[in-house]
C-alpha positions as CSV (number, residue, x, y, z in Angstrom):
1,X,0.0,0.0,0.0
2,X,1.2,3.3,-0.9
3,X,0.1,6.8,0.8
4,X,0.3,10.1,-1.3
5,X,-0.4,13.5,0.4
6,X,-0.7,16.9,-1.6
7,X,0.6,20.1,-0.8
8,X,1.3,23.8,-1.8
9,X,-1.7,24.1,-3.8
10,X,-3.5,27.3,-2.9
11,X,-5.0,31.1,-4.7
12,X,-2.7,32.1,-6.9
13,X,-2.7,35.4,-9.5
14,X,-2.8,35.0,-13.3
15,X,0.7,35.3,-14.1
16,X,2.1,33.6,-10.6
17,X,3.6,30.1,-9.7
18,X,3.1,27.2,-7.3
19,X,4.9,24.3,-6.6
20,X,3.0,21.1,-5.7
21,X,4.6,18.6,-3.2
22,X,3.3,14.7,-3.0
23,X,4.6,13.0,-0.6
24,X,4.9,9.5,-0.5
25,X,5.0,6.8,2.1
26,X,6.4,3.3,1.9
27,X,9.5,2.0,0.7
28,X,8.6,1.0,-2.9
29,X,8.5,4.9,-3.9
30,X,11.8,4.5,-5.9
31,X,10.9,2.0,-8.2
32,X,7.1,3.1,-9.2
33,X,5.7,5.6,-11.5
34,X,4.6,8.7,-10.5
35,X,1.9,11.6,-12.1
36,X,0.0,14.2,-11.3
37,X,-3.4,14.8,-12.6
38,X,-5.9,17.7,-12.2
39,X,-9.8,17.9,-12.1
40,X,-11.7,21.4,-13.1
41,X,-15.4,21.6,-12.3
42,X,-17.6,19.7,-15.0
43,X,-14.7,18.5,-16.5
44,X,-12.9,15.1,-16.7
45,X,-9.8,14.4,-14.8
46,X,-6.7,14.7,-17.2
47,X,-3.4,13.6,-16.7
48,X,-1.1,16.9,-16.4
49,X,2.4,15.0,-16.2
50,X,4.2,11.8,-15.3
51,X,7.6,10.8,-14.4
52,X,9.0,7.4,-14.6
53,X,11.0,5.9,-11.7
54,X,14.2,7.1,-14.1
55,X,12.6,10.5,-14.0
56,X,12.1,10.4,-17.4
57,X,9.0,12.7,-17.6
58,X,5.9,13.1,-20.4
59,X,3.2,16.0,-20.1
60,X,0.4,17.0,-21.2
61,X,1.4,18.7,-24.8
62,X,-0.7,22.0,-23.8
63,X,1.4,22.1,-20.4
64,X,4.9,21.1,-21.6
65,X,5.8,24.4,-22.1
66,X,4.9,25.6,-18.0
67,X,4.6,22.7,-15.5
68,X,7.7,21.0,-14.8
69,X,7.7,17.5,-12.7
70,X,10.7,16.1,-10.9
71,X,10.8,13.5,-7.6
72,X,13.5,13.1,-5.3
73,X,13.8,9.4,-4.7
74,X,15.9,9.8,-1.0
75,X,12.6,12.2,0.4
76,X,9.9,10.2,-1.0
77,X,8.4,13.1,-2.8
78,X,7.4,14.1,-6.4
79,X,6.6,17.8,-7.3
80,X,4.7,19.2,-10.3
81,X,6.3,23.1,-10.5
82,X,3.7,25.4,-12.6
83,X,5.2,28.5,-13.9
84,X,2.6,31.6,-15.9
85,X,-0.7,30.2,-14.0
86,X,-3.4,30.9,-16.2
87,X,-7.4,30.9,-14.9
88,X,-8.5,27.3,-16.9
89,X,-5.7,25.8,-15.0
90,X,-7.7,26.4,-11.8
91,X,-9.1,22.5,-10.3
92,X,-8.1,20.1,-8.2
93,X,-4.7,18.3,-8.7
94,X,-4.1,14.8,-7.7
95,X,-1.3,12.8,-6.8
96,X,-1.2,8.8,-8.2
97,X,1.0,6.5,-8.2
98,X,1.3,3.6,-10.0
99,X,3.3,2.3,-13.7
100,X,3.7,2.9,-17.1
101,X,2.8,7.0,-18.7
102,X,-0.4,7.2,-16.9
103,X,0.6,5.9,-13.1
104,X,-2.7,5.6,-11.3
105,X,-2.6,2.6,-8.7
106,X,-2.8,4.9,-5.8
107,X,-4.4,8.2,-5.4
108,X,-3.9,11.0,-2.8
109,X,-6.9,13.4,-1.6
110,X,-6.4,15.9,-4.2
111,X,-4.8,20.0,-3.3
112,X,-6.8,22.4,-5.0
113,X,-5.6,25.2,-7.0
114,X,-7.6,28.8,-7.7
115,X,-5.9,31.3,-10.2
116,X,-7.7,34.3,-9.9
117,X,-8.0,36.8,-13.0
């Protein structure tokens, strides 16, 4: 069984940045799959990036450009860093872990992110 737990999501300004933390628990972090994914009201949830346990990463083509993901394998934690915050990217982001380019095994709670125009 793997926990996840969210952070740093929050109101942010058009224009402004966050950095999401996930933070993992159990010891078989290091070898599995990791993503993050967000949900916007009436709207499916979409993958937003993933990172192998390599840290070779893959992103959504329409976010490449802004969110960056990385995980640090010795603290157990993955981060999605989102740069020129924009109001549609305003839901809730999720944490998942898991295999393979869409890693989704085991989900956190969900941090929710508000970009205000």
């Amino acid at each position: 069984q793997v926990h996840l737990v969210e952070s740093g999501g929050g109101l942010v300004q058009v224009g402004g940045s966050l950095r999401l933390s996930c933070a993992a628990s159990g010891s078989i972090f290091s070898i599995m799959a990791m993503g993050w994914y967000r949900q916007a009201p009436g709207k499916q949830r979409e993958l937003v990036a993933a990172i192998s346990n390599h840290g070779v990463a893959n992103y959504a083509d329409s976010l490449k450009a802004r969110f960056t993901i990385s995980r640090d394998n010795a603290e157990n934690t993955v981060y999605l860093q989102m740069n020129s915050l924009k109001p549609e990217d305003t839901a809730v982001y999720y944490c998942a872990a898991g295999s393979g380019l869409f890693p989704d095994r085991y989900w956190g709670k969900g941090t929710q992110v508000t970009v205000s125009s």
